[in-house]
Backbone bond lengths (Angstrom), bond angles and torsions (degrees), N, CA, C in turn:
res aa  C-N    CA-C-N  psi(-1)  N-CA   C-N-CA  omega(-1)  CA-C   N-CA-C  phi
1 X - - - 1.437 - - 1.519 109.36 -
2 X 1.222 133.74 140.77 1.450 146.11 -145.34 1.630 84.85 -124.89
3 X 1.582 119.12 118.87 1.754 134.21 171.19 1.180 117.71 -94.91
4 X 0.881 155.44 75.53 2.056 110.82 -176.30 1.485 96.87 -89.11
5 X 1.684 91.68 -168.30 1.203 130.25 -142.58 1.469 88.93 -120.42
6 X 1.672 123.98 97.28 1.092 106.50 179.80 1.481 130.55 -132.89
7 X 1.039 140.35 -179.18 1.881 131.75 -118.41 1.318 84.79 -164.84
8 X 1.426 113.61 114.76 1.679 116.97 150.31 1.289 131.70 -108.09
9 X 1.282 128.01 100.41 1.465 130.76 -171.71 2.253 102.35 -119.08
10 X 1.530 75.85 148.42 1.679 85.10 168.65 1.248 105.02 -81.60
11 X 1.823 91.18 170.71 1.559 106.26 -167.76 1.331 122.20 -68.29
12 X 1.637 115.65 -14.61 1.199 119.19 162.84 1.432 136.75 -60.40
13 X 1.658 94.25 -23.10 1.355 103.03 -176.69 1.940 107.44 -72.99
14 X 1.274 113.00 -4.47 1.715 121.25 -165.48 1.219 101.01 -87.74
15 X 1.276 114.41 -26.93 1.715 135.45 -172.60 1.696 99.86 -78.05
16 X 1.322 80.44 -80.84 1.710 96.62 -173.63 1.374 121.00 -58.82
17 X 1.537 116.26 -35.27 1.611 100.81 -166.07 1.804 88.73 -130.03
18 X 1.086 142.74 72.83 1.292 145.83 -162.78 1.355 112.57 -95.11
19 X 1.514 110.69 -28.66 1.553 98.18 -172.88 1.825 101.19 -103.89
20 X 1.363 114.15 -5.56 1.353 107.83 145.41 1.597 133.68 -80.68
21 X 1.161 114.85 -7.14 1.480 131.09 162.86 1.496 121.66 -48.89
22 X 1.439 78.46 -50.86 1.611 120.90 -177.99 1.477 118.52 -48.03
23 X 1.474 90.35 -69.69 1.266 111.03 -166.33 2.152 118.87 -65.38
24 X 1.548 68.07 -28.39 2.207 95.40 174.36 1.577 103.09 -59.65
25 X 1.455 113.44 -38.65 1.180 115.01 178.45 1.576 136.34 -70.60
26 X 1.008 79.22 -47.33 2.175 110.15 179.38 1.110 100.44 -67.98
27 X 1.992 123.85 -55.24 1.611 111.32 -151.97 1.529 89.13 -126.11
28 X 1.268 142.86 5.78 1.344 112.05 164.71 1.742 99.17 -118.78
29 X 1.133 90.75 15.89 1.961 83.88 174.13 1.882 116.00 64.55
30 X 1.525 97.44 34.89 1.850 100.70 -160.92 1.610 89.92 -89.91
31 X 1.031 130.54 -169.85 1.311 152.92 -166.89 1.728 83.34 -155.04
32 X 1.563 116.42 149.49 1.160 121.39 -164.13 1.454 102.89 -144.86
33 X 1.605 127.78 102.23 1.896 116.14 -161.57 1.660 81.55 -102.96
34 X 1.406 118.98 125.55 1.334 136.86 174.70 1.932 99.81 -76.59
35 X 0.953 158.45 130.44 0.763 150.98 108.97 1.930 150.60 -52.41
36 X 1.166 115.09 147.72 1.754 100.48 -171.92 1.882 82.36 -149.23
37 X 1.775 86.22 122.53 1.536 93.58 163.07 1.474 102.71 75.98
38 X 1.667 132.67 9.41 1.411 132.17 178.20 1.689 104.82 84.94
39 X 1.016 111.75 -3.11 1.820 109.95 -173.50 1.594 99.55 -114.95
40 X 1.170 127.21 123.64 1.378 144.13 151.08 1.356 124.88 -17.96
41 X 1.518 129.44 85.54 1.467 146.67 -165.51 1.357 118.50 -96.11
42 X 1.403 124.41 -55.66 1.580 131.37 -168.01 1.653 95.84 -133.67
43 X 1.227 87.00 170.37 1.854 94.81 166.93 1.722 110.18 -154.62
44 X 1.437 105.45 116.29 1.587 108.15 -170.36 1.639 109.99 -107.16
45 X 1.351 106.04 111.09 1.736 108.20 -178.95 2.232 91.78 -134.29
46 X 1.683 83.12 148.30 1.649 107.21 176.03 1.657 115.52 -36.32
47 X 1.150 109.80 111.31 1.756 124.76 162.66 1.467 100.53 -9.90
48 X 1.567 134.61 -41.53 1.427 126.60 -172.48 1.376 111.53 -80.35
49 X 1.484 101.93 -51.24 1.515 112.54 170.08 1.462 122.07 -19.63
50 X 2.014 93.32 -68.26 1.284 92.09 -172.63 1.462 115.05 -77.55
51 X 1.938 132.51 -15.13 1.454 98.70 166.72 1.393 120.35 -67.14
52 X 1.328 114.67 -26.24 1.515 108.99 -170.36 1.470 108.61 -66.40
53 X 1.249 134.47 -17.32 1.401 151.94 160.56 1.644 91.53 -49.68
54 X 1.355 111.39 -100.66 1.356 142.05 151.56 1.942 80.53 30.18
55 X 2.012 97.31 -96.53 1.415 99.88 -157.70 1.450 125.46 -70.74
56 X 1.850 123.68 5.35 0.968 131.58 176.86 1.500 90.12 -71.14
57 X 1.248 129.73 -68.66 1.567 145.88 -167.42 1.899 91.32 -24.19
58 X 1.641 77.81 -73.58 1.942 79.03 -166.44 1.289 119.32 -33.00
59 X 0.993 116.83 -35.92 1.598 132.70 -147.32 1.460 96.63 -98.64
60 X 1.060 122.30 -62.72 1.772 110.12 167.34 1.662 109.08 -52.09
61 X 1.455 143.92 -38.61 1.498 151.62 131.75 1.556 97.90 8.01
62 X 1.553 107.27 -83.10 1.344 121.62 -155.59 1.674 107.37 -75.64
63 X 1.436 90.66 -15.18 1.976 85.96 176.07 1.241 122.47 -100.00
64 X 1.510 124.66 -2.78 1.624 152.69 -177.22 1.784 98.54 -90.82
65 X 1.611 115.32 -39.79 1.380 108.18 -172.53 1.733 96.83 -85.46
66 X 1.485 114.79 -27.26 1.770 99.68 176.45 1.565 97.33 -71.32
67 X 1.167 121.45 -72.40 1.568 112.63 -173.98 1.462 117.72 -11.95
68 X 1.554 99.68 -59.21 1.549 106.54 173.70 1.738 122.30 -60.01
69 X 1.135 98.61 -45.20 1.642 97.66 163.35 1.663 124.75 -55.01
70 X 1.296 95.94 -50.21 1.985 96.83 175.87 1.758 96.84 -52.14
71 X 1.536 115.55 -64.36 1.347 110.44 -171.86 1.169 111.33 -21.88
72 X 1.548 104.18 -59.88 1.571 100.32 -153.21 1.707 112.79 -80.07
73 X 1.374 108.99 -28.53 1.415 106.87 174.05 1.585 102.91 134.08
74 X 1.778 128.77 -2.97 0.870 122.65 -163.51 1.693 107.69 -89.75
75 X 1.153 110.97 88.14 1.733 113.21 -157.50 1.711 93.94 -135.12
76 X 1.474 111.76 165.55 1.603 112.78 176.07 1.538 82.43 -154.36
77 X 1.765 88.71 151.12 1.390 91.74 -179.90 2.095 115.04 -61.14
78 X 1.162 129.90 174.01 1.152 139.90 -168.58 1.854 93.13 -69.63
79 X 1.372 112.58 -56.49 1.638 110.88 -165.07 1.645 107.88 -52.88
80 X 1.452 106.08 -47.37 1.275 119.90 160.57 1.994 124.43 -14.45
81 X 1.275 70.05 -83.68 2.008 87.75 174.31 1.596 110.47 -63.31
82 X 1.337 107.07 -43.54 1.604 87.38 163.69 1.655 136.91 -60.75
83 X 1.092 94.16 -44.41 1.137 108.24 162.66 1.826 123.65 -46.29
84 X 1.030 82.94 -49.15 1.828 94.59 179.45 2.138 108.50 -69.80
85 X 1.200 87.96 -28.70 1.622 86.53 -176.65 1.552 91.61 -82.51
86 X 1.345 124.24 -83.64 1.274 121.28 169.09 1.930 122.54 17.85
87 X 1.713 93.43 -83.15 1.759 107.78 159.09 1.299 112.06 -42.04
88 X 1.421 134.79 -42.80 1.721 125.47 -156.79 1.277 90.91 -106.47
89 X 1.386 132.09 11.34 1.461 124.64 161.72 1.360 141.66 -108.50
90 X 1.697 83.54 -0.26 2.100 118.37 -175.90 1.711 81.88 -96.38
91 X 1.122 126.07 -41.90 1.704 129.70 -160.15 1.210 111.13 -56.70
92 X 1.983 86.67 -54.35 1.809 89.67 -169.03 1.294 128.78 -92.12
């Protein structure tokens, strides 16, 4: 299970104190919830953060469309698919 570490500042603080925003993000690994008006608006976390975010997403993506495939029945045995990669890897 994936936690962070997270930081609530107003929107002034994005203005005013930005390259400490910044820095909360990059080197202490914070997640940063911007607020406007006391209610929860933006959310600023480190360029890495968010791909590694990014490729968790995909990857639960690609395991929601097999799930859905077993459901439905669209499955081949294992020798099968090897086989098939095997062929498209002599090709290419």
């Amino acid at each position: 299970m994936i936690t962070f570490q997270e930081t609530i500042r107003p929107s002034a603080d994005l203005r005013n104190h930005y390259n400490e925003i910044s820095k909360q993000c990059r080197e202490d690994n914070e997640v940063v919830i911007i607020t406007v008006n006391g209610r929860g608006d933006t959310v600023s976390l480190s360029y890495e953060e968010y791909k590694r975010i990014k490729a968790r997403m995909e990857i639960l993506e690609i395991l929601a469309e097999a799930e859905e495939d077993v459901r439905n029945g669209r499955v081949a045995p294992v020798s099968d698919t090897f086989d098939s990669l095997r062929a498209m890897l002599r090709e290419g």
